[in-house]
C-alpha positions in Angstrom: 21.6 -10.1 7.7 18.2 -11.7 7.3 17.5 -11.6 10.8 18.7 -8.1 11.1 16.1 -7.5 8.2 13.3 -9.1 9.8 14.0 -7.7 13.3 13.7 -3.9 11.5 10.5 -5.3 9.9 9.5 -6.1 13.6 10.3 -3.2 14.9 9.5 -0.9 12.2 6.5 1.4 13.6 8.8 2.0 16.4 11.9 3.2 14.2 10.1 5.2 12.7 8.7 7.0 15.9 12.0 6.8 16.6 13.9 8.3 14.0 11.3 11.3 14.4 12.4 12.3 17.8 15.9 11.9 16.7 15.2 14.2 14.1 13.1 16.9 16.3 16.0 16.1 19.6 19.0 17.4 17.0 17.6 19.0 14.1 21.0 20.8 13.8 22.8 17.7 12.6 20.2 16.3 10.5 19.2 19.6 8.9 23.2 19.6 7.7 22.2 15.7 5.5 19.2 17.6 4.1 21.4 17.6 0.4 21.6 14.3 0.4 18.1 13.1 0.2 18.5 12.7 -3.6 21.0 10.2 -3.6 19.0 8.2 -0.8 16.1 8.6 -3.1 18.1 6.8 -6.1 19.5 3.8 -3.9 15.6 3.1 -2.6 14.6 2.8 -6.1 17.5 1.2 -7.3 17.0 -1.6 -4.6 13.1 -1.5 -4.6 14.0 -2.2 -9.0 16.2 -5.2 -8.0 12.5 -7.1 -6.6 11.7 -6.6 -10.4 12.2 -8.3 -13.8 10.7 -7.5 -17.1 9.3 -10.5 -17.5 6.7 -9.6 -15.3 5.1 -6.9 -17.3 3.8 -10.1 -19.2 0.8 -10.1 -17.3 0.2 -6.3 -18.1 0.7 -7.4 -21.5 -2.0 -10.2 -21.1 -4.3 -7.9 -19.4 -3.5 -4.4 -20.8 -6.8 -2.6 -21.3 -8.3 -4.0 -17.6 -5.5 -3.0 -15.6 -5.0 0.0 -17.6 -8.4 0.9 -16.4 -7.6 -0.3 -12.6 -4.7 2.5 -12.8 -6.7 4.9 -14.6 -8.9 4.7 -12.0 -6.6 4.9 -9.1 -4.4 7.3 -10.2 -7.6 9.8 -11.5 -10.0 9.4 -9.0 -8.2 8.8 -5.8 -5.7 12.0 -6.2 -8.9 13.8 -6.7 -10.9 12.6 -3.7 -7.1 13.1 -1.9 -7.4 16.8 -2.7 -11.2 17.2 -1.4 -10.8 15.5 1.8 -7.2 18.4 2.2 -9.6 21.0 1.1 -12.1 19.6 3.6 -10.5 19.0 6.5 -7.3 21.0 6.7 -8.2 23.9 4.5 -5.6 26.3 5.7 -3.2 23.9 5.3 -2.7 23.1 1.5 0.9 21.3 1.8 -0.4 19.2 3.9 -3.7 18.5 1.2 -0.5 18.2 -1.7 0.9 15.6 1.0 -1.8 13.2 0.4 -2.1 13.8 -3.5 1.7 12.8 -3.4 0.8 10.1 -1.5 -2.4 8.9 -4.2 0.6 9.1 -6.9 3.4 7.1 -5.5 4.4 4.0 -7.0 2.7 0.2 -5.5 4.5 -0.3 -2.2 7.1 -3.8 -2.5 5.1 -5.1 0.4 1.9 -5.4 -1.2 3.1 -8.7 -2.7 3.4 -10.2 0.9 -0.3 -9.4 1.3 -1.4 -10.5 -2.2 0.4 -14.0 -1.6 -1.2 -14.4 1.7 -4.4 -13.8 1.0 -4.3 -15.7 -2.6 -4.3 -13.5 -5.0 -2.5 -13.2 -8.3 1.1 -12.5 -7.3 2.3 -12.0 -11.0 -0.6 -9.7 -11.5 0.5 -7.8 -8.0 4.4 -7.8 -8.9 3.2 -6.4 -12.9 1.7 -3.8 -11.0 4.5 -3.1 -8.7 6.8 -3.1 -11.9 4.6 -0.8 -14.2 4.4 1.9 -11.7 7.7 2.1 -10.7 8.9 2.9 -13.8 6.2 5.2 -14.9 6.5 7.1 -11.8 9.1 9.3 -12.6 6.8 10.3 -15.3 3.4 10.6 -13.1 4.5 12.1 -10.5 5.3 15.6 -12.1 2.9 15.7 -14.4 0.3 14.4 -12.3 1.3 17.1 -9.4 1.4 19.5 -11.4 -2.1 19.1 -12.4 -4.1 18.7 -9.2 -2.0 20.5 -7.1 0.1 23.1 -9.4 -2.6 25.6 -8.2 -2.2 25.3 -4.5 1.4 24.9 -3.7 4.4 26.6 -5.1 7.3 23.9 -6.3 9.4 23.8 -9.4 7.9 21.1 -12.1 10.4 21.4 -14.4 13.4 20.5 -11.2 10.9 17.9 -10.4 10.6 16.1 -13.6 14.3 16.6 -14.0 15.0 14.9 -11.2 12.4 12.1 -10.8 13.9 10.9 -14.0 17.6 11.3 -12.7 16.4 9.6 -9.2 14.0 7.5 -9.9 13.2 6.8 -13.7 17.0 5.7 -14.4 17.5 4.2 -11.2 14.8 1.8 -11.5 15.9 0.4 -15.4 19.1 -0.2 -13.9 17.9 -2.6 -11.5 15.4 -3.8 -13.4 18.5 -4.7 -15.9 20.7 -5.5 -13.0 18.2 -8.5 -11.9 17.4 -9.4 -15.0 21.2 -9.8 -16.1 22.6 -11.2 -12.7 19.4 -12.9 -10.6 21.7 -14.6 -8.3 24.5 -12.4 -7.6 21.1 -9.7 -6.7 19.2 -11.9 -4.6 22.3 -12.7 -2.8 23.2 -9.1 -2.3 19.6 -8.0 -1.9 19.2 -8.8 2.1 21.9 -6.3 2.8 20.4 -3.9 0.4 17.4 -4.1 1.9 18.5 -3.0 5.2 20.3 -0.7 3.9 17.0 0.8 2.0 15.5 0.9 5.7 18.3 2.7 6.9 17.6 5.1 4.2 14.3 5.6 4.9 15.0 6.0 8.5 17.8 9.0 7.8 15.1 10.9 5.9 12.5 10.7 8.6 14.9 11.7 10.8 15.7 14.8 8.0 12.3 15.9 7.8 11.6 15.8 11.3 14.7 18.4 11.7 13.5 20.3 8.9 9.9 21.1 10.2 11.4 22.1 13.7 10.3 25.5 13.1 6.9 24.4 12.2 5.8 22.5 15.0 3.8 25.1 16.8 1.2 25.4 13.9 2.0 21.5 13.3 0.6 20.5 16.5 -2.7 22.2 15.6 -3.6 20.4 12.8 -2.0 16.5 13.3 -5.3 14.9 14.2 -6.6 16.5 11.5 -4.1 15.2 9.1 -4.1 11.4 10.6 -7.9 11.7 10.3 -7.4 12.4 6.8 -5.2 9.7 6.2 -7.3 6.8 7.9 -10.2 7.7 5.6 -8.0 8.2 2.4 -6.5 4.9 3.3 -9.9 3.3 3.4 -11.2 4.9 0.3 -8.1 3.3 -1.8 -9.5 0.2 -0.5 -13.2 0.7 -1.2 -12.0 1.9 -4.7 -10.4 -1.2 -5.3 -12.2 -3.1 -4.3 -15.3 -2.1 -6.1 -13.4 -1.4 -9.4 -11.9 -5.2 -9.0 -15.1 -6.8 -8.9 -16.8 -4.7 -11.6 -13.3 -5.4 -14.0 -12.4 -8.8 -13.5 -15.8 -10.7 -11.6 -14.6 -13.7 -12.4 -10.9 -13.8 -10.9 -10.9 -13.6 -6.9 -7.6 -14.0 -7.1 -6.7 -10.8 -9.6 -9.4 -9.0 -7.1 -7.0 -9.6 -4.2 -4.3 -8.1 -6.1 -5.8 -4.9 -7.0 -7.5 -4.5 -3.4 -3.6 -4.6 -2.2 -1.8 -2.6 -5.1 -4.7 0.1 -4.8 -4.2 0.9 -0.9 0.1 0.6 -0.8 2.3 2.5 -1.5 6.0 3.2 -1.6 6.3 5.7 1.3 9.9 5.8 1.9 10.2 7.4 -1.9 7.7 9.5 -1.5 9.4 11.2 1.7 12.4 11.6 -0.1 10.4 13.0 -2.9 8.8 15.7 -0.3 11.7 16.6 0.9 14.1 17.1 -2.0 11.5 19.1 -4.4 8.4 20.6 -1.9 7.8 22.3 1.4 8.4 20.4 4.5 4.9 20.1 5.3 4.2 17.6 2.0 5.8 14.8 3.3 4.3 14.9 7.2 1.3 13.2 5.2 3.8 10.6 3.8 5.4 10.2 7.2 2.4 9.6 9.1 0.6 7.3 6.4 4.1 4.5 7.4 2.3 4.3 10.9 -0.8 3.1 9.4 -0.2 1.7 5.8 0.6 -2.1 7.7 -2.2 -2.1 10.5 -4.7 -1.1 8.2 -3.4 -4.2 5.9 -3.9 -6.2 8.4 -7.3 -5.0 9.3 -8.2 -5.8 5.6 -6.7 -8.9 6.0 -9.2 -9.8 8.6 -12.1 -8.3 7.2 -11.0 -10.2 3.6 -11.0 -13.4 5.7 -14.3 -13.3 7.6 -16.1 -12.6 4.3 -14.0 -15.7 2.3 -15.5 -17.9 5.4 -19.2 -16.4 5.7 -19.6 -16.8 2.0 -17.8 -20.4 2.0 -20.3 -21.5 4.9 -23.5 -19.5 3.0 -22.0 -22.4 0.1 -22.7 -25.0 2.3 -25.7 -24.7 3.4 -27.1 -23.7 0.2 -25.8 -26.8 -0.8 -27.3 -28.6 1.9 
């Protein structure tokens, strides 16, 4: 099952492509699935939970008023510049501007700890993070929504508070508990979970695709505007961070790592699901897209992180010398 899991990893830009032209080739079928994106939604979070235990909210405990301000920060002033760059460049398009608010407010992608631990950084810190929005999301999200975007796009808050607490809030204590009660029977199990998460995520590409079938015509004139707007909200997240990580904590490289990661990731597959279960189609193509590009542009990061970690290790030495 491992292999299985890493193969999908492998392959996963591809699935996803993939699962889109599924979706657009028989949107008749798929459409039909479209009521069960709420229980897929639950069994992401409840397997994303299982990667958590409480004891790592120790390190938010540790560090409460610093990394309260890290989230302040990304969850206040990166929804915000989300919003302008919609307004900017797809102004006739607001679902598609609420797209990459949604995005701005989902919780820390799992798969920000890979980064975090490959490029040194604090990997408590990083999994503390992952943990502590998580389980607030089901609280952000609708009241967060609500606020920047309540104006602009029509969806039911009170149905979406509802049922981010049903789907996600409750979903994600249980597998907090389930890890915490049962660590190896979960980390046994969690391979086959985790493909089965994929799976998931695939299914509700596949949904969404069928679902904006009617769309596409006015689609197809704004998508380079949208994946232009994603690249540079992408990057932004990362400038953010990275500034607000040096100003916060100068003096741990290894917490800076963290934040650069946790500020940038997030958990797509929940927020499609999200989209699709509570707003217009059009909110998620954001989400969709931002999958293609959330792993490249970690590994440009990566890169760029690197080259900076050896010019400044080399400007050491000859200082020294």
């Amino acid at each position: 099952m491992l292999q299985i899991n890493q193969w999908i990893s492998s392959k996963f830009c591809f699935l996803v492509v993939g699962s889109m032209i599924l979706g657009l080739l028989f949107p008749g079928f798929f459409v039909r699935l479209r009521s069960g994106v709420n229980t897929l939604l639950a069994v992401t979070m409840f397997t994303m939970a299982l990667s958590c235990r409480f004891a790592d909210f120790s390190q938010v405990a540790r560090l409460w008023k610093r990394l309260a301000l890290i989230l302040a920060i990304s969850y206040g002033i990166i929804p915000l510049f989300a919003l302008s760059l919609g307004k900017i460049i797809l102004p006739s398009e607001p679902s598609l501007a609420a797209g990459l608010v949604l995005i701005s407010l989902l919780p820390v992608a799992v798969t920000s700890a890979f980064w975090t631990e490959t490029n040194g950084g604090s990997l408590p810190v990083t999994l503390s993070i992952i943990s502590t929005t998580t389980l607030l999301s089901g609280l952000i999200i609708p009241v967060l929504m609500h606020l920047y975007v309540g104006a602009i796009v029509e969806f039911d808050s009170t149905a979406l508070v509802i049922g981010l607490v049903k789907n996600v809030l409750i979903p994600v204590i249980i597998g907090i508990g389930v890890n915490q009660c049962f660590p190896d029977s979960t980390k046994a199990a969690k391979p086959y979970l985790d493909v089965g998460v994929k799976i998931c995520l695939f299914l509700v590409i596949a949904i969404n695709a069928a679902v904006i079938v009617p769309y596409l015509e006015q689609m197809g004139r704004v998508l380079l505007g949208v994946i232009l707007a994603i690249i540079i909200h992408i990057l932004a997240c990362y400038i953010v961070g990275y500034c607000a990580s040096r100003l916060i904590f100068p003096h741990r490289p290894d917490i800076q790592v963290s934040i650069l990661y946790t500020s940038a990731m997030r958990n797509n597959s929940a927020g499609i699901a999200i989209a699709l279960a509570y707003f217009s189609p059009f909110v998620a193509v954001p989400v969709i897209l931002s999958i293609l590009f959330q792993q490249p542009m970690a590994a440009l990061v990566t890169t760029v992180l690197n080259r900076m970690t050896r010019e400044s290790r080399l400007a050491d030495v000859t200082t020294t010398n």
